[in-house]
mmJSON file of the N, C-alpha and C atoms, coordinates in Angstrom:
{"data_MODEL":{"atom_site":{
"group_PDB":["ATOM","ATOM","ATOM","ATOM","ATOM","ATOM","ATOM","ATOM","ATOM","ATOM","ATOM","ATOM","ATOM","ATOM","ATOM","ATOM","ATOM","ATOM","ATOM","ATOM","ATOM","ATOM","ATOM","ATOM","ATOM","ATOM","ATOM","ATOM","ATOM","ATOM","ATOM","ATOM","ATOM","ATOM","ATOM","ATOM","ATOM","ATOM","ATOM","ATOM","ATOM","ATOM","ATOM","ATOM","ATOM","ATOM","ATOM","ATOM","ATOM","ATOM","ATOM","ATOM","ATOM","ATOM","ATOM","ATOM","ATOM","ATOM","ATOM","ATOM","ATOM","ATOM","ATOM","ATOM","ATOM","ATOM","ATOM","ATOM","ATOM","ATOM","ATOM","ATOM","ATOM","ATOM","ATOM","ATOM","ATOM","ATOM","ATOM","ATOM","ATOM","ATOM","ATOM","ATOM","ATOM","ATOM","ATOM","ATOM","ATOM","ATOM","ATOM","ATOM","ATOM","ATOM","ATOM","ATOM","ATOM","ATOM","ATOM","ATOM","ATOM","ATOM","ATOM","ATOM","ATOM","ATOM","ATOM","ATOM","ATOM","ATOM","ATOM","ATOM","ATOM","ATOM","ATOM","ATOM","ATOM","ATOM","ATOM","ATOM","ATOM","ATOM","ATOM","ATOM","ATOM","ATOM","ATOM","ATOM","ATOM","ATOM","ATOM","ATOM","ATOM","ATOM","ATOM","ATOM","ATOM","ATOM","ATOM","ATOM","ATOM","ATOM","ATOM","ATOM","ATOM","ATOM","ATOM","ATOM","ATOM","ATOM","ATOM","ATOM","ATOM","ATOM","ATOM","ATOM","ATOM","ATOM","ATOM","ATOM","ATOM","ATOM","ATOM","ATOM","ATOM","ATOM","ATOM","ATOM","ATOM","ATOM","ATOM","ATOM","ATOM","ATOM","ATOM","ATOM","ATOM","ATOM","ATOM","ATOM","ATOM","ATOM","ATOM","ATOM","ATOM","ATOM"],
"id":[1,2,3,4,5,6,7,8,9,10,11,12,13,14,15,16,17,18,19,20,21,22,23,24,25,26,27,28,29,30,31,32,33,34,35,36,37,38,39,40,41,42,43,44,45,46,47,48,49,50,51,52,53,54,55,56,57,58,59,60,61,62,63,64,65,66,67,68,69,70,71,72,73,74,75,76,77,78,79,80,81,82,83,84,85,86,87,88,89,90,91,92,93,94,95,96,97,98,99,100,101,102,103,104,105,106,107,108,109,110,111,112,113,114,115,116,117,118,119,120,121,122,123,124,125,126,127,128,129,130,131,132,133,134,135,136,137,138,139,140,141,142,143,144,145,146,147,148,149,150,151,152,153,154,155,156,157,158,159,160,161,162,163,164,165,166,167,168,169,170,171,172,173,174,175,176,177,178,179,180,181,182,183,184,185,186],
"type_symbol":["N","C","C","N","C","C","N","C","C","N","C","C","N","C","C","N","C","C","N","C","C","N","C","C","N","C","C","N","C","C","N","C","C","N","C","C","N","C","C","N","C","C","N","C","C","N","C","C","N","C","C","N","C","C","N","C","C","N","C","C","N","C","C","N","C","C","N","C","C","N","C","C","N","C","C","N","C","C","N","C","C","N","C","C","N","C","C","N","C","C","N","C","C","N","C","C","N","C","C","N","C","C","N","C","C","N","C","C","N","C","C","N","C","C","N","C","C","N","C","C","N","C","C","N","C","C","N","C","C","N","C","C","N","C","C","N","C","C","N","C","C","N","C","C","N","C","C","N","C","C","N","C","C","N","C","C","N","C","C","N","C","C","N","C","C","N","C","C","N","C","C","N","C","C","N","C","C","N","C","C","N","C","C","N","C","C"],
"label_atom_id":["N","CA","C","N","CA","C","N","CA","C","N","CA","C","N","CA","C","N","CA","C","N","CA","C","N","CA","C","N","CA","C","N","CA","C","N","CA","C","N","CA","C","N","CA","C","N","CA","C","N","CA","C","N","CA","C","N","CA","C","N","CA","C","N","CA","C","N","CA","C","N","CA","C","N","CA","C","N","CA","C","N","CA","C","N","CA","C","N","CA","C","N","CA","C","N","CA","C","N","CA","C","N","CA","C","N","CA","C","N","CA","C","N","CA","C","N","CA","C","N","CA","C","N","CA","C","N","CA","C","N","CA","C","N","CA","C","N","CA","C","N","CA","C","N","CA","C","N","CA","C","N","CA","C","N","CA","C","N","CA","C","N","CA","C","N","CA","C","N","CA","C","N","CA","C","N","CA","C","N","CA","C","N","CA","C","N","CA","C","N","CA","C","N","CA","C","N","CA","C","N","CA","C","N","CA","C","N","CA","C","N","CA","C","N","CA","C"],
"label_alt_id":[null,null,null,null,null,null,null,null,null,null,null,null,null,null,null,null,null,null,null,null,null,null,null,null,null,null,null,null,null,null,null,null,null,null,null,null,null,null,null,null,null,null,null,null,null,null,null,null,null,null,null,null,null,null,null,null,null,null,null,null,null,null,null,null,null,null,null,null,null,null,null,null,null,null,null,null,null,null,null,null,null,null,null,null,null,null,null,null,null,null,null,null,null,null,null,null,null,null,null,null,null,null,null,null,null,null,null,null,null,null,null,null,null,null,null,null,null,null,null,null,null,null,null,null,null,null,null,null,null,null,null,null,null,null,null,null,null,null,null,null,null,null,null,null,null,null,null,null,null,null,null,null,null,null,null,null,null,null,null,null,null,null,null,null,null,null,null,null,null,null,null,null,null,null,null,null,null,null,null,null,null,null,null,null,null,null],
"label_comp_id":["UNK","UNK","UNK","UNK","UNK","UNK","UNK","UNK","UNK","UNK","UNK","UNK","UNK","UNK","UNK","UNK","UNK","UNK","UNK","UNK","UNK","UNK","UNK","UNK","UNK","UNK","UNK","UNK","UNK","UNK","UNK","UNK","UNK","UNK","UNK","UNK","UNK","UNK","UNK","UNK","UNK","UNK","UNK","UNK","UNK","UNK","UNK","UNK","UNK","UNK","UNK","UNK","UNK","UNK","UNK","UNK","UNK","UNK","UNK","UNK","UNK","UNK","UNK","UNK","UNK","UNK","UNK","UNK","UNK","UNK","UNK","UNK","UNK","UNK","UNK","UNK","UNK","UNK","UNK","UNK","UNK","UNK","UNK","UNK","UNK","UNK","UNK","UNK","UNK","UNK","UNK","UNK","UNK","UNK","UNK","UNK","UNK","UNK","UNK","UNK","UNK","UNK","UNK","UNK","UNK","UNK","UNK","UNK","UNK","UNK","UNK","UNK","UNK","UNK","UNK","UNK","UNK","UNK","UNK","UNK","UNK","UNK","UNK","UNK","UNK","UNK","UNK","UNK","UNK","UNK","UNK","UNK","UNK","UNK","UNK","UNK","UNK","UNK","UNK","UNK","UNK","UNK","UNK","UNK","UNK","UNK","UNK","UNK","UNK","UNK","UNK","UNK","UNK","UNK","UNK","UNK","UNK","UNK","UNK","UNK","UNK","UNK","UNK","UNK","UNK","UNK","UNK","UNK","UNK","UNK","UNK","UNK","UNK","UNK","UNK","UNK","UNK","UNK","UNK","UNK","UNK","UNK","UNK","UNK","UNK","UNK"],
"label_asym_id":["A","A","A","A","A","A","A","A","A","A","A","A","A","A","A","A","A","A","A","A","A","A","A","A","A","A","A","A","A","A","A","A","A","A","A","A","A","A","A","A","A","A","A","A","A","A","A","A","A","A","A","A","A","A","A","A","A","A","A","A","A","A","A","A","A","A","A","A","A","A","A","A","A","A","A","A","A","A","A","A","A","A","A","A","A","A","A","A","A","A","A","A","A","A","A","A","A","A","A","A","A","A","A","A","A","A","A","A","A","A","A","A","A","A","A","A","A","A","A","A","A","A","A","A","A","A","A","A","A","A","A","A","A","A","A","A","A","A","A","A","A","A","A","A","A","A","A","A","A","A","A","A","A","A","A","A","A","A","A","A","A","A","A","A","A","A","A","A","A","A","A","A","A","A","A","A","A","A","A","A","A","A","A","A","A","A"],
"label_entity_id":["1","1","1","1","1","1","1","1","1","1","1","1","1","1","1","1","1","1","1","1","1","1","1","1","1","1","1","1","1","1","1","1","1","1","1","1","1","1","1","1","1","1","1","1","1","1","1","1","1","1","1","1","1","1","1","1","1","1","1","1","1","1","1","1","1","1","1","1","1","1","1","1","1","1","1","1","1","1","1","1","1","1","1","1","1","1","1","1","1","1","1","1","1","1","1","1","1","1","1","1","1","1","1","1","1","1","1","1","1","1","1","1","1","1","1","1","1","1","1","1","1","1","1","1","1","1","1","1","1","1","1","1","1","1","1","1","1","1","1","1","1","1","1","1","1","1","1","1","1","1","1","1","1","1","1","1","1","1","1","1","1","1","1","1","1","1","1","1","1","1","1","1","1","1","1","1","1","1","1","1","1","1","1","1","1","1"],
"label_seq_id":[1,1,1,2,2,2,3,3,3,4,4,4,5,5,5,6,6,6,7,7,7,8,8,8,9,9,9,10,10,10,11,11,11,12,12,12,13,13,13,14,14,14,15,15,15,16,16,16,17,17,17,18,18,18,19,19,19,20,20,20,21,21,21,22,22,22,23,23,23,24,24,24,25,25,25,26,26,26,27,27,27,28,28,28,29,29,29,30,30,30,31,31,31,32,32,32,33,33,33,34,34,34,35,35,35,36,36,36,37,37,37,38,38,38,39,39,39,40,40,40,41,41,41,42,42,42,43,43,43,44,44,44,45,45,45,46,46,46,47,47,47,48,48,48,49,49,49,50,50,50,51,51,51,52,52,52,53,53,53,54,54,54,55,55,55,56,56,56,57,57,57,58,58,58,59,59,59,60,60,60,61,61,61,62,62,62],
"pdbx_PDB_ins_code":[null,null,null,null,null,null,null,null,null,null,null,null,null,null,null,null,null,null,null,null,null,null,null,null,null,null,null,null,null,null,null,null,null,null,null,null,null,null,null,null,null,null,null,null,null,null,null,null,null,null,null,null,null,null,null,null,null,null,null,null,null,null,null,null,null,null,null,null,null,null,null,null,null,null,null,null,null,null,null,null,null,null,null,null,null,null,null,null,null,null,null,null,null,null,null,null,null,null,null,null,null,null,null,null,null,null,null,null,null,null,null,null,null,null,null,null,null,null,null,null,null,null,null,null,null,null,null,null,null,null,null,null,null,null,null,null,null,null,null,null,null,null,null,null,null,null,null,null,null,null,null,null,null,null,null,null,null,null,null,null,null,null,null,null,null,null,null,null,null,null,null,null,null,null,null,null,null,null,null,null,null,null,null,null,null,null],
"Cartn_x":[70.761,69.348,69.228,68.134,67.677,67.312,68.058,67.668,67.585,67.953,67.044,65.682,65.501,64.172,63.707,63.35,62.506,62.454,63.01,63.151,62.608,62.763,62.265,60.234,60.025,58.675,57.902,58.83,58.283,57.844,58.939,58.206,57.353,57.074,56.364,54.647,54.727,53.773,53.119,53.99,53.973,53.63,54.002,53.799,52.383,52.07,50.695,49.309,50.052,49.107,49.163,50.192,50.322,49.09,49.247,48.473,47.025,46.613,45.594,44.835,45.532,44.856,44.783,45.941,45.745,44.52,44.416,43.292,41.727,42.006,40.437,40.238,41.578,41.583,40.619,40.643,39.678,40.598,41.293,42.325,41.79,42.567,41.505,42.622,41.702,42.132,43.531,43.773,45.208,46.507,45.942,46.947,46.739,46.119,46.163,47.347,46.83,47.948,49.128,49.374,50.674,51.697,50.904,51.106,51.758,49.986,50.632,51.906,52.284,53.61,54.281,54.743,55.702,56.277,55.195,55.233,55.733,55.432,55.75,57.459,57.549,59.032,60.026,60.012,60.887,60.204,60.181,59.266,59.91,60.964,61.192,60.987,61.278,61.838,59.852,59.365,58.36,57.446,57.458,56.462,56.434,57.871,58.484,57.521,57.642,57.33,55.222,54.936,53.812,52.939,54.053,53.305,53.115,54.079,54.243,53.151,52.965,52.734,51.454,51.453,50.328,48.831,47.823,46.658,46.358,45.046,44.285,43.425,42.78,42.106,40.657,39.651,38.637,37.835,37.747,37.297,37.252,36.936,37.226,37.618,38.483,39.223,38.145,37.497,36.732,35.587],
"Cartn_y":[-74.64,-75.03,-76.545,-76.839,-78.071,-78.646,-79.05,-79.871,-81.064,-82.02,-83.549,-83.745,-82.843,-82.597,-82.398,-81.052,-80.968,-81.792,-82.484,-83.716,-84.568,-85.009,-86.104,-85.411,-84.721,-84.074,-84.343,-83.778,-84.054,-85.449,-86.047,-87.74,-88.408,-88.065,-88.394,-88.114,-86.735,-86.29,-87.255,-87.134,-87.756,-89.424,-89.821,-91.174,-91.351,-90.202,-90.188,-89.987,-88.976,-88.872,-90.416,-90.965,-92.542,-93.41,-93.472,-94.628,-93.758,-92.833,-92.724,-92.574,-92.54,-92.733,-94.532,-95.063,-96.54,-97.35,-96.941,-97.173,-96.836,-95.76,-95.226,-95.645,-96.417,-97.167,-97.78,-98.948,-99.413,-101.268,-101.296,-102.321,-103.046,-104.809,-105.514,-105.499,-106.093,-105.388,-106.204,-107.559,-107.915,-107.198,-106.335,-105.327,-104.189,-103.497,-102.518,-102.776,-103.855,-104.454,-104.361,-104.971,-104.588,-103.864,-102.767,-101.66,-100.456,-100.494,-100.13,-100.76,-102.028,-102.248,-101.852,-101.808,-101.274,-99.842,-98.705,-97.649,-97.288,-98.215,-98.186,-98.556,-99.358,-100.002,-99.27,-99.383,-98.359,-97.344,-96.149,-94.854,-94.401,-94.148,-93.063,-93.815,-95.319,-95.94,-96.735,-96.886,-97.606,-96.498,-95.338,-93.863,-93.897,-93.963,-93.623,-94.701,-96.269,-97.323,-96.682,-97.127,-96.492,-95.295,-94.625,-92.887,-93.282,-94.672,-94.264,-95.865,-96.726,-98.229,-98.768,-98.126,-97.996,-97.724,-98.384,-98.07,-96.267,-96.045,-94.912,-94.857,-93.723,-93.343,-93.852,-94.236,-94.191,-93.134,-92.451,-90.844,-90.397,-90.145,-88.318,-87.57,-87.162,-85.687,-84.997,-85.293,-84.54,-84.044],
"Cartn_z":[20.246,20.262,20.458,20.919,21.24,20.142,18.945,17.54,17.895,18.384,18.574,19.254,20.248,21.301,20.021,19.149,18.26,17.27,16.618,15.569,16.308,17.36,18.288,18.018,18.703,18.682,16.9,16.524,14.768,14.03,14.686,14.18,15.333,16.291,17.241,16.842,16.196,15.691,14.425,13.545,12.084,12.473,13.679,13.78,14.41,15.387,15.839,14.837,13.406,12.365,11.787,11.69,10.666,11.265,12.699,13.711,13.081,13.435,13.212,11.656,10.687,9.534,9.54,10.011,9.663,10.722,11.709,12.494,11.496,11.043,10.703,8.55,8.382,7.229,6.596,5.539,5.226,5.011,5.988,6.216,6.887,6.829,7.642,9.059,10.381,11.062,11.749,11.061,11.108,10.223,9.01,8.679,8.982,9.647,10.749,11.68,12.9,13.518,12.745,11.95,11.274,11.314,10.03,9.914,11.138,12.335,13.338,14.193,14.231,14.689,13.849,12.726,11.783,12.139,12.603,12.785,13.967,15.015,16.621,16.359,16.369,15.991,15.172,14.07,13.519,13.178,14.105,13.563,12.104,12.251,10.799,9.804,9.335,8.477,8.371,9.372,9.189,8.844,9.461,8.636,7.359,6.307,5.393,4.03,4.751,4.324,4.408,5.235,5.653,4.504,5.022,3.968,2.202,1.853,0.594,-0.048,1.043,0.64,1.48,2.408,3.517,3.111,4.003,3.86,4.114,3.455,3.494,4.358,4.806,5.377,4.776,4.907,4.077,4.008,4.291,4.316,2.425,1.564,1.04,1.066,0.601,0.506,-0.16,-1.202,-2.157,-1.565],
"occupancy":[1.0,1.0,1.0,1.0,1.0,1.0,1.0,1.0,1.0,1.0,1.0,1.0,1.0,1.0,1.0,1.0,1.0,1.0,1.0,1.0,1.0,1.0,1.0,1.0,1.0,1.0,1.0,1.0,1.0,1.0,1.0,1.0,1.0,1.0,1.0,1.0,1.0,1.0,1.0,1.0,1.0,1.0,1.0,1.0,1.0,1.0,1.0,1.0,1.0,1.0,1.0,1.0,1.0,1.0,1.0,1.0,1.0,1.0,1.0,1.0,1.0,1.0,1.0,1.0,1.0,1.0,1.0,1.0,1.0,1.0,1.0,1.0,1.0,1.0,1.0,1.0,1.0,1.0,1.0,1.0,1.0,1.0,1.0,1.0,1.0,1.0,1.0,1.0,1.0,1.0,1.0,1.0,1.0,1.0,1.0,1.0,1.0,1.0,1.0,1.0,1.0,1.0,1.0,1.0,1.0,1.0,1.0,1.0,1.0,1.0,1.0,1.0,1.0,1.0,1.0,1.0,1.0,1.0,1.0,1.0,1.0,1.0,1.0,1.0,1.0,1.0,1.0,1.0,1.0,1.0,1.0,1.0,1.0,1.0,1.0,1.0,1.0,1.0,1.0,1.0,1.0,1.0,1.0,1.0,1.0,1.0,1.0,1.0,1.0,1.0,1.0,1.0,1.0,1.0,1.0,1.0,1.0,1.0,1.0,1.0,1.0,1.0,1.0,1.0,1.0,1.0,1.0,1.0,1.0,1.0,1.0,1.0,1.0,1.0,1.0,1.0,1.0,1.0,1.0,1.0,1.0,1.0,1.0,1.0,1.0,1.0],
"B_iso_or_equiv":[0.0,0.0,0.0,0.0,0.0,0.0,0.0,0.0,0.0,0.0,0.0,0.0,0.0,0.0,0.0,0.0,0.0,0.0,0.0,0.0,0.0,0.0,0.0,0.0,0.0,0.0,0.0,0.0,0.0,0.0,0.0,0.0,0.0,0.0,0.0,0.0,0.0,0.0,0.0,0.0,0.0,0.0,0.0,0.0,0.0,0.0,0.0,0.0,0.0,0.0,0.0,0.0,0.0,0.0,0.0,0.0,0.0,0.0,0.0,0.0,0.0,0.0,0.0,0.0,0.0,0.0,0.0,0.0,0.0,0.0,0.0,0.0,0.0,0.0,0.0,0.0,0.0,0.0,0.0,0.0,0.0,0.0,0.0,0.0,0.0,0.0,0.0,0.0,0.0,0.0,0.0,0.0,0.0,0.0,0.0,0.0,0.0,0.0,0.0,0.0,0.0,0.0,0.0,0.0,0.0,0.0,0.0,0.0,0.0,0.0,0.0,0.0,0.0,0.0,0.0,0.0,0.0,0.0,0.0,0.0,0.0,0.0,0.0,0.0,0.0,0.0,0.0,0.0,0.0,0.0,0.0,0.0,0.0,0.0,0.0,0.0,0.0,0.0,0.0,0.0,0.0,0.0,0.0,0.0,0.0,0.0,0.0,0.0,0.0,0.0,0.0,0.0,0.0,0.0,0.0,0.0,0.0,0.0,0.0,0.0,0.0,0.0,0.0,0.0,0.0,0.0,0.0,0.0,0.0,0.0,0.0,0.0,0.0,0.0,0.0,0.0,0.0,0.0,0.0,0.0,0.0,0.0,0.0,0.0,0.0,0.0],
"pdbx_formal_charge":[null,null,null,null,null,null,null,null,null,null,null,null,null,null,null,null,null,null,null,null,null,null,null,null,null,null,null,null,null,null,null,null,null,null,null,null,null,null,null,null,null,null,null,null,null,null,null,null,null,null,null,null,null,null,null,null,null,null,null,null,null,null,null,null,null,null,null,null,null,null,null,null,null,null,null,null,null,null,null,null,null,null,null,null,null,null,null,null,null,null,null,null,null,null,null,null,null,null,null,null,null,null,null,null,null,null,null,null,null,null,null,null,null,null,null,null,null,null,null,null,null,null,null,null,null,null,null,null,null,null,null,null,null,null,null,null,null,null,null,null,null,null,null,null,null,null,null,null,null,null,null,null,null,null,null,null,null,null,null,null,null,null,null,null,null,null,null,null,null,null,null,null,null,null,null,null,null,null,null,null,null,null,null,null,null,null],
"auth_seq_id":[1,1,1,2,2,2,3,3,3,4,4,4,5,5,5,6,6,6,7,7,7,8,8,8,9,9,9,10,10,10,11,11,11,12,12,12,13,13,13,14,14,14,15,15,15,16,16,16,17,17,17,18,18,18,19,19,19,20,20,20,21,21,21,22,22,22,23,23,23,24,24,24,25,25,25,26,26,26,27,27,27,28,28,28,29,29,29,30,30,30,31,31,31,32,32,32,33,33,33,34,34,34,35,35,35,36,36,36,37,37,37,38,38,38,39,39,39,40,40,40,41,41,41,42,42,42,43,43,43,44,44,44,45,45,45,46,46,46,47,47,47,48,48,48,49,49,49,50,50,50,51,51,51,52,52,52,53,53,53,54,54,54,55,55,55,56,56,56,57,57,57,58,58,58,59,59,59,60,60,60,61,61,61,62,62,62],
"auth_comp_id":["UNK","UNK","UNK","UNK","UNK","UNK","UNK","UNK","UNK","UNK","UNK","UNK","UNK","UNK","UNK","UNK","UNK","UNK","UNK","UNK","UNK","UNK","UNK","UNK","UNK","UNK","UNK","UNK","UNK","UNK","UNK","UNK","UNK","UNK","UNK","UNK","UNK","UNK","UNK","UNK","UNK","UNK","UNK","UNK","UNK","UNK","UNK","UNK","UNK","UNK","UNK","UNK","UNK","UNK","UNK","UNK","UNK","UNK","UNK","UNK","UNK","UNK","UNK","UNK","UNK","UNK","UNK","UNK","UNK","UNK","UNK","UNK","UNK","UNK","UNK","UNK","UNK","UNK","UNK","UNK","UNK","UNK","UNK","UNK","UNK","UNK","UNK","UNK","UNK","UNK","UNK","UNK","UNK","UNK","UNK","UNK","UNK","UNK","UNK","UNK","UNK","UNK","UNK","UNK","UNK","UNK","UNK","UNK","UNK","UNK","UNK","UNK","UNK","UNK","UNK","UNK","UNK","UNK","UNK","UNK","UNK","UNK","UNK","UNK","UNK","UNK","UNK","UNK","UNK","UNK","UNK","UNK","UNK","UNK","UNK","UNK","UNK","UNK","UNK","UNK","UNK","UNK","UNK","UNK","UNK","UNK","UNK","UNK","UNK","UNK","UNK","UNK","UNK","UNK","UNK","UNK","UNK","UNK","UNK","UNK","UNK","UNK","UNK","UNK","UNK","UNK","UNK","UNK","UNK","UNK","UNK","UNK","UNK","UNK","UNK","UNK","UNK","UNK","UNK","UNK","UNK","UNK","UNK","UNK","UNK","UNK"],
"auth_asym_id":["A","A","A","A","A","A","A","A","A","A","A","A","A","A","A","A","A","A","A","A","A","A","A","A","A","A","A","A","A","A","A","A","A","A","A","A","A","A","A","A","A","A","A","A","A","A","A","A","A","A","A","A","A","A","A","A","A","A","A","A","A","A","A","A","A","A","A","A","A","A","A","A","A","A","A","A","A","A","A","A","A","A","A","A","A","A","A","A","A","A","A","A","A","A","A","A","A","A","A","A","A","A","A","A","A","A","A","A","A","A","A","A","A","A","A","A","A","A","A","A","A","A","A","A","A","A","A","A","A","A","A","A","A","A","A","A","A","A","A","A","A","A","A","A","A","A","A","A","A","A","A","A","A","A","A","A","A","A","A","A","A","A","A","A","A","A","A","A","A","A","A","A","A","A","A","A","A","A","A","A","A","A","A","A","A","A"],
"auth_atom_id":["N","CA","C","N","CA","C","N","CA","C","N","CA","C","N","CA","C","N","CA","C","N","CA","C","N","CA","C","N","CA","C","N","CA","C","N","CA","C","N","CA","C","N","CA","C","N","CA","C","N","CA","C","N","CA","C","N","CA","C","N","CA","C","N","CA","C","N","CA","C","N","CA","C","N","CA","C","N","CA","C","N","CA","C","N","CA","C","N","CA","C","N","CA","C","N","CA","C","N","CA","C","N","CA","C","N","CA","C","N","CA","C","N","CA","C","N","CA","C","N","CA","C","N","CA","C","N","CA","C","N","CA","C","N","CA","C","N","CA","C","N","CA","C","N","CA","C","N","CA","C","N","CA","C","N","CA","C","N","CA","C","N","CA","C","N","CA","C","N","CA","C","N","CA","C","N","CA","C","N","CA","C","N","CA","C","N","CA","C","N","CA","C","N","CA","C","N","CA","C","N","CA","C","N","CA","C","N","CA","C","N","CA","C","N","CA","C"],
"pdbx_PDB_model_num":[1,1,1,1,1,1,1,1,1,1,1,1,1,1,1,1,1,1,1,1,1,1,1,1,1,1,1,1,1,1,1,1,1,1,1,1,1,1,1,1,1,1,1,1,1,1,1,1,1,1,1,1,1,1,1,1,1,1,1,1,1,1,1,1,1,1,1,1,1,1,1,1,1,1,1,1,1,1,1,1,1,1,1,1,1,1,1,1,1,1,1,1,1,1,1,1,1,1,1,1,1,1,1,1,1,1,1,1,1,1,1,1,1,1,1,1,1,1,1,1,1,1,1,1,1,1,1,1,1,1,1,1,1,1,1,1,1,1,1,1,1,1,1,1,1,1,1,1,1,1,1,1,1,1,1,1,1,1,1,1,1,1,1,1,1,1,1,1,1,1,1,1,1,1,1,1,1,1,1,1,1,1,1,1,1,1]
}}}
């Protein structure tokens, strides 16, 4: 099986969800920039950083 194609696809994804919560954040928009380079650059390691330290969405869940 093609296991890197799909791992490749998976963080591609996860990085396309990152950009877009940090875009629609409540960040100013030089740590946006940031952030989004962080994510572009090192995807796995900058997602990782990102998912756990990273801005929010400003939205509600509730």
């Amino acid at each position: 099986m093609e296991y890197a194609g799909i791992g490749g696809m998976i963080v591609l994804a996860l990085n396309i969800w990152a950009i877009i919560n940090i875009v629609g954040s409540s960040a100013s928009t030089g740590g946006k920039v940031i952030w989004t380079l962080l994510v572009l650059v090192l995807p796995i390691i900058g997602f990782v950083i990102w998912f756990f330290a990273g801005p929010r969405s400003s939205k509600s869940l509730a």
